[in-house]
C-alpha positions in Angstrom: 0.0 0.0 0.0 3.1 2.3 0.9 4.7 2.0 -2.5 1.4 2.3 -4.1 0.5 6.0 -2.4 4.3 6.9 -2.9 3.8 5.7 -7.1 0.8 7.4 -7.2 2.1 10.8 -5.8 5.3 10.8 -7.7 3.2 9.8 -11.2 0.5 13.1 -10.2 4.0 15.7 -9.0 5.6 14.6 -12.5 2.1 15.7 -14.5 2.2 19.0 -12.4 5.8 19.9 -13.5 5.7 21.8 -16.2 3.2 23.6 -13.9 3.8 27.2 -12.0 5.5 26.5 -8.6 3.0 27.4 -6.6 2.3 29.8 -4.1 1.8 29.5 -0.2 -1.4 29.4 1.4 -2.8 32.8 2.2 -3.6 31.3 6.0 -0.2 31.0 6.7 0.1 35.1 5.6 -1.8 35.8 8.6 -1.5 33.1 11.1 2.5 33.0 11.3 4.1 34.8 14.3 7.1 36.8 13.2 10.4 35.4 14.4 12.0 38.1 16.6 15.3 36.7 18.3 18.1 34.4 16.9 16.4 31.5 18.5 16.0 28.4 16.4 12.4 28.2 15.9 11.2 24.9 13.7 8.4 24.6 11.6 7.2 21.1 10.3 5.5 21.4 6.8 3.6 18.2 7.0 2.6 16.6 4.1 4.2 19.7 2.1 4.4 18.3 -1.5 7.0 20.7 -3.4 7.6 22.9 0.2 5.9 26.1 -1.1 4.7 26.4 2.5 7.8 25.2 4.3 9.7 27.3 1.9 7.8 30.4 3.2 8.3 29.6 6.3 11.5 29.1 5.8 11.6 32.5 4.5 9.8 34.2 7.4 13.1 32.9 10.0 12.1 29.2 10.9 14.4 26.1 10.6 11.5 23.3 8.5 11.2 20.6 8.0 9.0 19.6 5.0 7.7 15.7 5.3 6.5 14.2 1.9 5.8 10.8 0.5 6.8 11.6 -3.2 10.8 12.0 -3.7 9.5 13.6 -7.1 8.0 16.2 -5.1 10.6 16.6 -2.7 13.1 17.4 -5.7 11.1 20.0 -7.4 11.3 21.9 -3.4 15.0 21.5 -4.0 15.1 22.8 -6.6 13.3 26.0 -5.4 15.3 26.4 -2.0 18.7 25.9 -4.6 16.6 28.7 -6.8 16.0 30.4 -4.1 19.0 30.0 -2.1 17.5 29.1 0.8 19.7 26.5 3.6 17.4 26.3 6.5 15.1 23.8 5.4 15.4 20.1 5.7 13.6 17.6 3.4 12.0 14.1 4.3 10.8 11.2 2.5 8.2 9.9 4.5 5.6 7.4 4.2 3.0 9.2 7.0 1.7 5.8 7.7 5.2 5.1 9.5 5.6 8.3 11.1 7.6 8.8 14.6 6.8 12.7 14.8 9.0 14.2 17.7 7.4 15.3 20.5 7.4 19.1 21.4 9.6 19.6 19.0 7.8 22.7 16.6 6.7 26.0 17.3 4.0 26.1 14.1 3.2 22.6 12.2 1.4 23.4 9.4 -0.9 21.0 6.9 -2.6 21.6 4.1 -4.8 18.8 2.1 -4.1 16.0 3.7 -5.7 14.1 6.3 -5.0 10.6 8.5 -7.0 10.8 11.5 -4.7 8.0 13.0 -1.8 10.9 12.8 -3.7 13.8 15.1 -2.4 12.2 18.3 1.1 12.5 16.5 0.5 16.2 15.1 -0.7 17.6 18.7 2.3 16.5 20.8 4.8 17.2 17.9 3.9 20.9 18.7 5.5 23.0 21.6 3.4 24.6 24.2 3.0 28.1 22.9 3.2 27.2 19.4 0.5 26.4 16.8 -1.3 24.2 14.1 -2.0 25.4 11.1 -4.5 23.3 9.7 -6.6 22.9 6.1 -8.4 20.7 4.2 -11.1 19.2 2.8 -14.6 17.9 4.5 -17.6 15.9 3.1 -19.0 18.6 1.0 -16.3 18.0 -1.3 -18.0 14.8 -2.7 -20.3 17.7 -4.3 -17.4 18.6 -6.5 -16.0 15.4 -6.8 -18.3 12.5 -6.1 -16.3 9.7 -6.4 -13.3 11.2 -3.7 -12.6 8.8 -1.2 -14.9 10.2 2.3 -11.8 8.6 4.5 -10.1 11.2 3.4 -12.6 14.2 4.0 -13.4 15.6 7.4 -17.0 15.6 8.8 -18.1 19.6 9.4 -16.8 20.5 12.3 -14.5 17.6 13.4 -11.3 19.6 13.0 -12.1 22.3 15.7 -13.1 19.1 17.6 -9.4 17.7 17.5 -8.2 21.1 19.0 -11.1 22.2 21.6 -8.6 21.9 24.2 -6.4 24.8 22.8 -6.8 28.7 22.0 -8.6 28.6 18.7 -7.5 32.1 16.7 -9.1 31.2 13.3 -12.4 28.2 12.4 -14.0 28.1 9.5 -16.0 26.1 7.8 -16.1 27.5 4.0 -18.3 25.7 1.3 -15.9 22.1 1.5 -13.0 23.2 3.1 -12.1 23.4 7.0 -9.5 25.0 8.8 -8.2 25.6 12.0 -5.8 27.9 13.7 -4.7 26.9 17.1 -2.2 27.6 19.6 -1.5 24.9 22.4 -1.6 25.3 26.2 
């Protein structure tokens, strides 16, 4: 099953590219604290696909790490940090299913589009008190655009917020098929 999802994602990043590299999410724009001493501050762009998220964070003063299952993927964001010149990001091939997340170890872990329910214990302690989850994707209302998408994969309304009730939520929306959440833990 692991080399099957790692196929697959390669065979979709080598379709996409000839494609744009694309842009960060806007959430990040307004959710990420500035980094204001010469602290090591890590990110975890979980997930990440070519890093443009972990690349702006990267960007913004944090030491990432971006986590992907497709090495195709992984060297396109290499290609951009070489582009871009950037050093303080870290890349990782890695099959989620056999994730060890370290505990405590991020100040913002950020994911966007993915979703393993199996994981959210991981994701939670894998982020400092203090520092944040930064959290999108899609819910059930996305079978409306594509039916046939796989509902494992898609959030019920409102289960997201439920996964971080125990922590200050700054930002919860629930927008036409997509959820996110923007949290900062006790």
């Amino acid at each position: 099953m692991a080399g099957q999802d790692r196929i697959r994602w390669d065979q979709i990043y080598r379709d996409r590219h000839k494609s744009p590299f694309p842009p960060p999410d806007p959430l990040l724009f307004e959710f990420t604290p500035p980094v204001n001493d010469s602290n090591d501050h890590r990110a975890l762009d979980l997930a990440g696909g070519v890093g443009q998220n972990g690349l702006w964070l990267s960007t913004q003063g944090y030491l990432v790490d971006i986590v992907d299952i497709s090495r195709v993927a992984l060297l396109r964001a290499q290609a951009e940090m070489t582009r871009r010149k950037l050093r303080n990001v870290n890349l990782f091939q890695l099959d989620l299913d056999d994730a060890q997340l370290e505990a405590g170890a991020y100040e913002i872990v950020c994911v966007f589009r993915y979703l393993k329910r199996s994981l959210m214990p991981q994701i939670r302690a894998c982020v400092k008190p203090g520092g944040r989850i930064i959290y999108e994707t899609f819910n059930q209302r996305y079978r409306e655009v594509v039916p046939g998408f796989n509902p494992l994969f898609l959030l019920e309304v409102g289960e997201l917020a439920g996964y971080f009730a125990d922590w200050k939520i700054l930002h919860n929306l629930e927008s036409g098929h997509i959820s996110r959440i923007v949290a900062i833990k006790p």
